[in-house]
N, C-alpha and C positions, 0 to 999 in steps of 0.2 A: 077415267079417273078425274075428279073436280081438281082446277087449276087451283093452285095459290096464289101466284106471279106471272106473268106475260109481258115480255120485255122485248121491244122491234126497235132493231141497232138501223142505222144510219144505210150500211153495206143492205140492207133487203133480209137482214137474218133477224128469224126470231125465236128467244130463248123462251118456251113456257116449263115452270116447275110446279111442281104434282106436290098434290100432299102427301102423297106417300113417300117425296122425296127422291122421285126420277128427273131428272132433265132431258126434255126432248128442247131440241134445238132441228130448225129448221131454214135452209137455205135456198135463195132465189133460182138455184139453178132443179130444184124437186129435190136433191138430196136433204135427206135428217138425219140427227142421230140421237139416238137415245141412251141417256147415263144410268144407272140403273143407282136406286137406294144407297147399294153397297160403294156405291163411288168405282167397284170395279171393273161391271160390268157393262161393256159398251155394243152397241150395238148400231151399224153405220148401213141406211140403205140408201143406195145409189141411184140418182135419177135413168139407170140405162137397167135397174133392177139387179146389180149384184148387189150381194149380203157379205156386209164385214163384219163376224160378231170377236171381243176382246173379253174372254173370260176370267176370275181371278186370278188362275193359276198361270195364266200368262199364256194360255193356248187359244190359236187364233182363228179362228172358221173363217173360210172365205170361201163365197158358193159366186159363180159366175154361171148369169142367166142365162147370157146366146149357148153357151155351152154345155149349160145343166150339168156342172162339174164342183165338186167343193173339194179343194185344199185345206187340210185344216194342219198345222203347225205346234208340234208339241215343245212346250218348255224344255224337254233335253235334247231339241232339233228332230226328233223324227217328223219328218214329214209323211202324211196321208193323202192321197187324192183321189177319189170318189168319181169315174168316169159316168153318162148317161146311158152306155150300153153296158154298164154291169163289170166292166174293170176296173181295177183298183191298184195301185202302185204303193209303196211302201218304200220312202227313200231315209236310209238310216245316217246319222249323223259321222258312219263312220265312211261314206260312200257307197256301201250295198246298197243293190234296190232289190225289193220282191214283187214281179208284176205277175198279181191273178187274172186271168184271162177270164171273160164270160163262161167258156166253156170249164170252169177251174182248173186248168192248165195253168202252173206253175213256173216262174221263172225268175230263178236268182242269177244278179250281176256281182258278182264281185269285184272289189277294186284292185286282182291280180289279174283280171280282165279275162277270167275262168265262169263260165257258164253251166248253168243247168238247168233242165226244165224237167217237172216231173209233171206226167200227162195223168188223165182219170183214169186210165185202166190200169195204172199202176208201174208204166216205163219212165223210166230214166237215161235222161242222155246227158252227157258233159263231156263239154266244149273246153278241151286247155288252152292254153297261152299260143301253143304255135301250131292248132289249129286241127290237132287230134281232137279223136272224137269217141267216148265209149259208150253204149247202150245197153243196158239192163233192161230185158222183156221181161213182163211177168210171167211168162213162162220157162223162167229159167236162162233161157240162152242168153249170152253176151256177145254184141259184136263192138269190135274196135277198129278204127280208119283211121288210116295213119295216109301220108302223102306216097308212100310205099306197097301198100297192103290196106285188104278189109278183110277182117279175119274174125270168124262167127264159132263161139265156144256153146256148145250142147250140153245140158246135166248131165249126160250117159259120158263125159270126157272128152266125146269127139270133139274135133277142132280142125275147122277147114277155112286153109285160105286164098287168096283170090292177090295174083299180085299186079303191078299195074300195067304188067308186058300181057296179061291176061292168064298165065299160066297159075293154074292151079292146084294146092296140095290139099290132100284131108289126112290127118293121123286118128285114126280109132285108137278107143282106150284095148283094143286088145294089142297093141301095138305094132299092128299095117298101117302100112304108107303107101296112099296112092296120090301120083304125080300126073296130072294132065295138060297139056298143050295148049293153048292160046286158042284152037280148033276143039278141045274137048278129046284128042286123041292119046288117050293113055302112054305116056311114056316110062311108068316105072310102073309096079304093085308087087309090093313084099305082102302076098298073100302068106299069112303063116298059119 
């Protein structure tokens, strides 16, 4: 773009303004920054090469070089952040966050401090408050772990659990009960 003005302050900075009505301002230490037309749009490069750009609507991109990472800041506080290996975080203004993993693995924080991740093949785990935990496979089955017990429910109704002395029970939906010992030695079965 053909200059209009070019103006070197006293400090080692100098303002050149564009006919098209940009101001790039440039600084002794390699940083510049550039005004754009609209007076709203700024854009600040840093002598170590991070990218600050200031857009109308008040959203702010900031790309950090050594890290090849951009933050960028939306006007209703969501934050974005743009990892170099392919992750990306999502922090909401109300405290959630959503971190996509490379592999698209899924992960929401909630600010009850309740977890979940949901994996590509389609499982769900969520992590409460006091440290339970339940699991949704896609194929149906659910297991739940508690500080007591892990206990694995089947679509056919079955439900066997596992308790933390080792002993374990399975109720079928025909409604047997078989009870086994810590050693796997049957101690009860209402065969019916």
């Amino acid at each position: 773009e053909e200059i209009q003005r070019e103006t070197a302050y006293p400090d080692g900075k100098v303002e050149k303004v564009l006919k098209n009505g940009c101001h790039l301002i440039f600084f002794p230490n390699g940083t510049w920054k550039k005004v754009g037309s609209d007076g709203k749009t700024v854009t600040i490069t840093f002598f170590n090469g991070d990218v600050k750009q200031i857009m109308p609507d008040q959203t702010v991109i900031y790309y950090y070089a050594d890290a090849k990472t951009t933050h960028t800041t939306y006007s209703d506080g969501l934050e974005v952040l743009h990892f170099s290996n392919g992750q990306i975080e999502k922090h909401y203004p109300d405290g959630k966050k959503e971190i996509t993993f490379p592999d698209q693995t899924i992960k929401n924080l909630f600010t009850d401090g309740q977890e979940e991740s949901i994996f590509p093949d389609g499982t769900i785990v969520r992590i409460q408050r006091d440290g339970s935990k339940t699991i949704e496979f896609n194929n149906g089955q659910r297991e739940l772990h508690t500080s007591q017990f892990k206990r694995r429910e089947y679509p056919d109704g079955t439900v066997k659990t596992v308790y933390v002395n080792g002993q374990q029970e399975t109720k079928y939906v025909s409604g047997r009960v078989r009870v086994k010992d810590k050693d796997g030695n049957i101690i009860m079965d209402t065969k019916l």
